[in-house]
N, C-alpha and C positions, 0 to 999 in steps of 0.2 A: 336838597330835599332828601327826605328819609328812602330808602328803600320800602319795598313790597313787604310786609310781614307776613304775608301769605301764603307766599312761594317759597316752595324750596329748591337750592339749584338743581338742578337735573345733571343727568351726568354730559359731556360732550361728545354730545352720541353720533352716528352717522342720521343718514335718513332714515324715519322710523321703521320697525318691521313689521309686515301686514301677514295678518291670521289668513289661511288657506281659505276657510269660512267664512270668512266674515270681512266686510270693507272697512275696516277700522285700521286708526295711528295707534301707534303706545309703541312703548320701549319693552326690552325684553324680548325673550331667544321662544322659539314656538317650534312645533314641527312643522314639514312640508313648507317652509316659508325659502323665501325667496327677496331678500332686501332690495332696495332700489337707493341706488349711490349718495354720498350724503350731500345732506343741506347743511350749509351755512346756517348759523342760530341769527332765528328772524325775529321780530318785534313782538314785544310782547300782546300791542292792542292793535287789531286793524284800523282804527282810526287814526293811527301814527304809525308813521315806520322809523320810529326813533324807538329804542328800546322800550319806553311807559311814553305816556302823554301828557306831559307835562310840558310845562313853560320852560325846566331847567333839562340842559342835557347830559346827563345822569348815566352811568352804565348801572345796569341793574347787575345783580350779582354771579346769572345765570347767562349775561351777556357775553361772549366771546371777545376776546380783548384783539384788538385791530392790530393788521400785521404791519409793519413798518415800514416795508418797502415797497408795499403795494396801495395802502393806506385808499381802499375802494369808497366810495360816496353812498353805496346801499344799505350799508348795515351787513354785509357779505365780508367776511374776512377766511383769510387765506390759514389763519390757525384756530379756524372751528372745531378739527380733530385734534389738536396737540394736546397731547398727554401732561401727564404732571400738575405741579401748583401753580407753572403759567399762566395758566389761565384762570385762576380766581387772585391770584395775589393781588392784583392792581386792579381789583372790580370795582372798586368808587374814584377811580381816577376818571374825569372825563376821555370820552372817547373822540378818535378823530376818524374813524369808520363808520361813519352815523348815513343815516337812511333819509340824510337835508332833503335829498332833491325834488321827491315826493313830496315831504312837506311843503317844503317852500311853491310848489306846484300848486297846492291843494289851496295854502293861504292865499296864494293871489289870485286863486279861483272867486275864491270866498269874498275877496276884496271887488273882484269884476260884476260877480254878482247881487253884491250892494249896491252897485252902480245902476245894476239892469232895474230891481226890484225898485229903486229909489224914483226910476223913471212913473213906475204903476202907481205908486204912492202919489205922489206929485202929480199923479196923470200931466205931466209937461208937454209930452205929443202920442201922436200912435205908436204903438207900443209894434216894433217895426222897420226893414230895410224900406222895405213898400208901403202905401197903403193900400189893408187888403190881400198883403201877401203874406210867405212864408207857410202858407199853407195848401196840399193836394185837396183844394176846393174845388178846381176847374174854372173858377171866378179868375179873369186876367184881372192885372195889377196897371192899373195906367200912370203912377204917381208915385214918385220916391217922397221917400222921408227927407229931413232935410239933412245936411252936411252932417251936421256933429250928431243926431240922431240916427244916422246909418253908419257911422262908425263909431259909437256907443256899442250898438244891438251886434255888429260885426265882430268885435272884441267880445263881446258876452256871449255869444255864440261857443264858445270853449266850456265855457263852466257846466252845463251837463253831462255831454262828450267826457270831458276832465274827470268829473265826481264817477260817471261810470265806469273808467278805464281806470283809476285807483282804485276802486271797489275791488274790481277782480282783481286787481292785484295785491291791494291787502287782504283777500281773501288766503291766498300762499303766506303773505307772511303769517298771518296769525294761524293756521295751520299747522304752519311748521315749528313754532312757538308750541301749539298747546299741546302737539307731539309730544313735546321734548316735558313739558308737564305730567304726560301719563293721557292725555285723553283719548277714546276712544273715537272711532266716527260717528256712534250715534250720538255720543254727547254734541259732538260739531253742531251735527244736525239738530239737533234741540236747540242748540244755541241760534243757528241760523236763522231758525223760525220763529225763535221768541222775537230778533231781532228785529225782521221784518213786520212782527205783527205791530212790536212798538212804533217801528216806519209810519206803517200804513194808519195806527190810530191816533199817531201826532196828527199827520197830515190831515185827520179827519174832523179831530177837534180843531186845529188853526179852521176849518172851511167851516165850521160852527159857528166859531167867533167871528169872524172876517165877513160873513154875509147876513150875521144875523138869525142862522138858523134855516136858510135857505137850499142852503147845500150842507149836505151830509156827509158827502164824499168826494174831497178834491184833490187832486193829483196833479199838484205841481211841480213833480221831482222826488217827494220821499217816496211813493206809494209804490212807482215803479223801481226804484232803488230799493227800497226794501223787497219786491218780488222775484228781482233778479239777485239779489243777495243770498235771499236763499234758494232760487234755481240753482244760481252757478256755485256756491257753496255746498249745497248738494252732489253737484256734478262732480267738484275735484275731489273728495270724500270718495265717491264711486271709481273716478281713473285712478286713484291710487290703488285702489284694489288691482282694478285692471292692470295696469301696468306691472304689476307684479306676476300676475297670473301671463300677461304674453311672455312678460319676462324670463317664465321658467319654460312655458312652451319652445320659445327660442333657445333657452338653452340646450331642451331637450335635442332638439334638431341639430344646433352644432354640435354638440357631443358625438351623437348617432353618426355626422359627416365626419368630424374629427378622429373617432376611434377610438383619445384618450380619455380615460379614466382620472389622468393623474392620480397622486401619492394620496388623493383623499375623496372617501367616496362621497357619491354627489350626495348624498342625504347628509352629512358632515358638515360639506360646504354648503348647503341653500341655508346653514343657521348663522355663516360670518356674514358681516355689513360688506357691502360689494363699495369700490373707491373709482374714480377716474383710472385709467391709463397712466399712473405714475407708482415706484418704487419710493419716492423721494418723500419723507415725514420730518417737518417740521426743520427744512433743510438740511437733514441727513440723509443719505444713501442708505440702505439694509442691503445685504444680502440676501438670496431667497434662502427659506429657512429660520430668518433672523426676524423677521419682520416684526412691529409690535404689536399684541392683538387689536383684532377691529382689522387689521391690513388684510387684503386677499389678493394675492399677483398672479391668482387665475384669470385668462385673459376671455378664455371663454365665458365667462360670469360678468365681465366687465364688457365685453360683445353684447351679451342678451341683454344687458342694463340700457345699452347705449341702443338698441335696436329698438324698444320698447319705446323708451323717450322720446325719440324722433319721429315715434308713428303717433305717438297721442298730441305730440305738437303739432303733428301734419291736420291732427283729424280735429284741433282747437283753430287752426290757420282756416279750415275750410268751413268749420261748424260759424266762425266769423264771419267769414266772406256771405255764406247763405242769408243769416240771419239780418245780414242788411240789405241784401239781396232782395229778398222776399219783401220787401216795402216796395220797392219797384214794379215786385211781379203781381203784389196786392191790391194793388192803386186802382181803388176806384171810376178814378178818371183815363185809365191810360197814360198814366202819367203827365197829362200836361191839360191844357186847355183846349181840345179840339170840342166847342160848340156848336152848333149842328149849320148855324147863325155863320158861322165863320167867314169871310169876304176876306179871300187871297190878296187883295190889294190895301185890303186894313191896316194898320198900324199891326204892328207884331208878328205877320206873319215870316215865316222864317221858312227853310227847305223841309224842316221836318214835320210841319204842318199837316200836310195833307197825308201824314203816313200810317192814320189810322183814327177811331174816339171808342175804340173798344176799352173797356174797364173789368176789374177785377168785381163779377156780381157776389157781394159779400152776405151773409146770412145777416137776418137781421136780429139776431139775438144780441142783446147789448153786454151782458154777463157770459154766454160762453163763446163770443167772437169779437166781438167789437171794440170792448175793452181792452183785449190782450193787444190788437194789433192798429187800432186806431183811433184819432182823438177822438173824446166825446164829450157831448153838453144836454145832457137830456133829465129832464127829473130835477131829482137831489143829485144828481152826480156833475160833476165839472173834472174831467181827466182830459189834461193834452198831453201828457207821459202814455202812454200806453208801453208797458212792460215789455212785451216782446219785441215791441218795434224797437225797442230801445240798447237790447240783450247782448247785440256784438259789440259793442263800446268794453261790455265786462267781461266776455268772451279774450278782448282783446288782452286785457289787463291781466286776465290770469293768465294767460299764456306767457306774457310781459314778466309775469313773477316768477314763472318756473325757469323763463331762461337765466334771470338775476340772479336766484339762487339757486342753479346750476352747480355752479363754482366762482370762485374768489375773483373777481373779476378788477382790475384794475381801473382808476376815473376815468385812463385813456380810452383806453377798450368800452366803458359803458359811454360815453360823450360819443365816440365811434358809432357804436350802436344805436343811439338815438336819433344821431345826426342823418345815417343811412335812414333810418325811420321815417325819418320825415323827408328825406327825397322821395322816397317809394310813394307815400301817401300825395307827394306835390305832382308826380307825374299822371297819378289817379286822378285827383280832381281837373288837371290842364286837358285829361285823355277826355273827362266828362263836359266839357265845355267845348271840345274840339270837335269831339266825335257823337254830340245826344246823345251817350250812353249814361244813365244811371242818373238820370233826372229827372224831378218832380214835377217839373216848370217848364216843358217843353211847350210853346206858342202861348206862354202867359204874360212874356213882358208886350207891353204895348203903349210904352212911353213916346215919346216924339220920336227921341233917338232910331226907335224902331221899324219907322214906316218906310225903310228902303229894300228890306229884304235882309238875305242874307243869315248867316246864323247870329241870333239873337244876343248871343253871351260875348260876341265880339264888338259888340256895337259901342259899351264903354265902359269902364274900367266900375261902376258900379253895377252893371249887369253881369260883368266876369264874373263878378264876388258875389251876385247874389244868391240865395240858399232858401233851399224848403226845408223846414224843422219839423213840421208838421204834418205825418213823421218825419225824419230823418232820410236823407234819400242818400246815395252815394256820394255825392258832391259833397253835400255836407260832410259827411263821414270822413270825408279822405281828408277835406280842408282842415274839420276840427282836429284830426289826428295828427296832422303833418306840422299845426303851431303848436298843440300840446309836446309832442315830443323834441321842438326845436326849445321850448323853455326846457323843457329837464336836459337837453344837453346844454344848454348856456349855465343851468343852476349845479350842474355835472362839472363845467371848468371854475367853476369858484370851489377853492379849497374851503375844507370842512371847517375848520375854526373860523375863518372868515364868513360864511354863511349863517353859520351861529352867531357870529358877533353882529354882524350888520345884518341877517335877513331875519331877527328874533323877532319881530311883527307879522311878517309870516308864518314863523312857526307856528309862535301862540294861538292865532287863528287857525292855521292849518290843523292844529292838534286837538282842538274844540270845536271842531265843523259843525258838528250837528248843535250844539249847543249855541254858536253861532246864529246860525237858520234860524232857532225857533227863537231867537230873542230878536234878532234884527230887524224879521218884517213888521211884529207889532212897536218895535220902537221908532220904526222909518212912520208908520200909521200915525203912530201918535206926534211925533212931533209936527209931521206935514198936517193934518187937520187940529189940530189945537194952536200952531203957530204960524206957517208957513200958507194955510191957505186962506185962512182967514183974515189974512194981513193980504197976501198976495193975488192970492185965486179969481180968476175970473172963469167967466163962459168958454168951453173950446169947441170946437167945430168937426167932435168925434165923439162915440158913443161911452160910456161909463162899460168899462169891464165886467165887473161887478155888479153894476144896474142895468140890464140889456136895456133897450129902448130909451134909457135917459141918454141929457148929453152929459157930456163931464163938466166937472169944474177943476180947473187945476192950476198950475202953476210953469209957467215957460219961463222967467226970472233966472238966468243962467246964475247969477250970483247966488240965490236962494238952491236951486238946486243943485250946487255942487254943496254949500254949507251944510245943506241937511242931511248930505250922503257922508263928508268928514266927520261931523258933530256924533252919526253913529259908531262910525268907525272908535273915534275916539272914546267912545262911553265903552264898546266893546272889548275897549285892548286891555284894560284890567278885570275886567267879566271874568275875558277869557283865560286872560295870564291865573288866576284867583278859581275858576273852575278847573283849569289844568291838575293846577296841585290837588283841590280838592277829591279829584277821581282819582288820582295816584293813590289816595288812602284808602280808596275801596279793596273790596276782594274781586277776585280775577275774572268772576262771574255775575257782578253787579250790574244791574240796567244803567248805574249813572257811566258807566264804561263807555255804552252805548254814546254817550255824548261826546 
């Protein structure tokens, strides 16, 4: 496929330099500035972390060409700063530094989530580990789903978790992308917000069509993706400022402890691009003295860099932890089901039972509280995203981004890193089922298993694994984190041409997400009510999602219901491969991008 006719290459610059004034990217030397260490050249569209978002994998011609010996899986390469015609001469050779693993992350998200949506469609069973659970209702759960429908719902349990924690993380890529275009921060922010409003008015149109006109306002994942998109797009727009501004502060200080001036004074130096802790460009040694411009082997500059960074990751690691935090501390219920009704010798009672039924008493304004932080069914609105509750999933992912493109990072070292990732996150959720810490569901199971006592979540390997979504509590958080990051280190040790060669149904999906979305549900609709239920459908013995108080009619026919979930798949893989290209020929700032 053609290249971008839009763009022009930019030069290979370090990380952008920020105006003393003003919290904005752009390239070019300013006063009072203070650069912060460079980025690896990241993706062009945050909906891809492959250079464009396309079906084909293409270097764009502004892309940095992948270093050989390190040949990293992120789209991060080790010769982002090399000088010279290196790095354009071989710009439409395929790359083998490509940013797969995300992709392939995203498309089998997108694949799992066909799966989950296919169940609603089909209304096959409750939509559910439990019936009646999954959510901080305080209602106990006395009945599991059956076999393959709680590990269905188990497995799809990733796919929002997953889309939030790429979000923030292709927030950094594209960022650091439109850096290197010339954009400014408030352009970002424009963009962020136009983005989110398309979110939130897809979302609002699908709840028009889908019900009829009953609901105005539904929020099934875009509405809150779209509000944290542009929260936290906002956000890294602002710490870049920040971090430049501690960044000189710090340097002031060392200097002051230091005493040295060196050969240049500091107003000199805060206009070179500051580098890692290395002399060494593009496998050569320099001299001090020799260096080529862009180099600074001030070490003190390269101190305040590294001081800086590590305090706005500390304060993204904590702003994290809070934010999923706070659904525990919100909880209406107390987090669990202590009923006032409650008989110690019931089914479900567990040690922690009796340990309290205080609740978070929440205002009842549904637009300036209830909505941000918990689900809601009232009116024209149908929201079970509630944005905030949802916020450190992309909290995480941007943080996720800036360590990425940090520096050049080898597959070893990132499969390493992910790998760790997901230990961390698997001893969190075993800490929440060991210790009633950071659960929604605390005296809500009360299936048979349960009527001996005892902690609840040890009772049987479908209560270990069970989760409140609604919102999100810790458990969840840690468990969705800990599978999402063991697929990007498994998609991390498949080498890059091979991932491209055999994970290209991933991609194509992955790179047309939102395009995806909005085509899938009304083709899952239409085929199950024109074919599948009508043929198949009978009476079920649960309520209609979408018609409160009816029962459903749906379809349990395992054969019927996996074909209607391929038969999508399949109509969508040339959609997708076919929209890919076609947003590659838009301009850089096109809504159809957005898809």
């Amino acid at each position: 496929m053609k290249e971008l006719d839009t763009e022009e290459d930019p030069p290979q610059a370090a990380r952008p330099h920020l105006p003393d004034h003003e919290g904005t990217q752009g390239g070019g030397h300013a006063k009072n500035i203070i650069p912060i260490p460079p980025q690896p050249g990241p993706s062009v569209q945050e909906t891809s972390f492959a250079p464009d978002a396309s079906s084909e994998l293409v270097v764009l011609a502004h892309e940095p060409i992948p270093d050989q010996e390190h040949q990293p899986n992120y789209g991060t390469t080790a010769t982002n700063n090399m000088p010279g015609p290196a790095s354009t001469q071989n710009a439409n050779k395929p790359s083998q530094a490509r940013s797969i693993p995300p992709d392939l992350l995203r498309g089998l998200l997108m694949i799992l989530m066909a799966l989950d949506h296919n169940v609603m469609t089909l209304r096959s069973w409750p939509h559910g580990t439990a019936i009646d659970g999954e959510t901080d209702s305080g209602v106990p759960s006395k009945e599991w789903n059956t076999t393959l429908a709680y590990t269905i719902r188990t497995l799809t349990h990733l796919c929002a978790p997953g889309f939030m924690f790429l979000l923030g993380m292709g927030i950094v890529y594209f960022g650091r992308s439109r850096s290197n275009l010339g954009w400014k921060g408030s352009r970002m922010i424009r963009h962020f917000a136009v983005r989110g409003i398309v979110l939130t008015a897809l979302s609002s149109l699908m709840g028009v069509v889908l019900s009829g006109g009953r609901i105005w306002l539904l929020n099934i994942v875009l509405v809150a993706l779209g509000v944290d998109y542009f929260l936290v797009g906002t956000g890294w727009v602002f710490m870049n400022w920040t971090e430049a501004v501690i960044a000189r502060m710090v340097l002031g200080i060392v200097k002051s402890l230091d005493g040295k001036m060196g050969t240049k004074k500091i107003a000199d130096r805060e206009e070179e691009p500051l580098l890692p802790p290395a002399t060494v460009e593009n496998g050569q040694a320099y001299e001090e003295g020799s260096l080529p411009e862009g180099v600074a082997p001030d070490r003190s500059i390269i101190l305040a860099a590294d001081i800086s960074w590590h305090l706005h990751n500390f304060v993204l690691l904590t702003l994290a932890t809070i934010t999923i935090l706070w659904n525990i501390w919100l909880s209406p219920t107390g987090g669990g089901c202590f009923d006032k009704d409650h008989d110690e010798s019931a089914p479900g009672t567990n040690d922690w039972s009796s340990h309290g039924s205080g609740g978070f008493q929440a205002p009842e304004s549904i637009i300036g509280f209830r909505f941000w932080f918990y689900p809601v069914s009232a009116g024209r609105m149908m929201s079970g995203f509630p944005p905030l509750a949802w916020i450190s999933f992309a909290i995480l992912g941007l943080l996720y981004g800036r360590i990425i493109l940090a520096r050049s990072w080898s597959a070893r070292a990132i499969t390493a890193g992910n790998i760790l990732a997901a230990v961390v996150f698997t001893l969190i959720f075993v800490a929440t089922r060991l210790f009633h810490a950071g659960n929604l569901s605390e005296g809500c199971l009360r299936m048979p298993e349960h009527g001996h006592g005892g902690n609840q979540y040890l009772a049987s390997p479908a209560s270990f694994f069970y989760l409140v979504k609604y919102p999100p509590d810790v458990a969840f958080w840690a468990y969705t984190m800990a599978v999402n990051f063991l697929f990007l280190a498994l998609f991390s040790i498949i080498p890059a041409d091979v991932a491209a060669r055999y994970g290209k149904i991933l991609v194509v999906y992955g790179t047309s997400a939102l395009f995806f979305y909005m085509v899938h549900i009304p083709l899952l609709g239409l085929i199950s009510e024109t074919v599948f239920i009508p043929w198949l459908g009978h009476d079920m013995n649960f309520d209609d999602v979408m018609s409160p108080g009816k029962k459903a009619v749906g379809v349990d026919n395992l054969w019927a219901f996996f074909a209607n979930w391929l038969i999508v798949l399949v109509v969508l893989y040339p959609a997708c491969w076919w929209y890919g290209g076609f947003k590659k020929t838009r301009n850089v700032d096109s809504i159809w991008r957005f898809f």
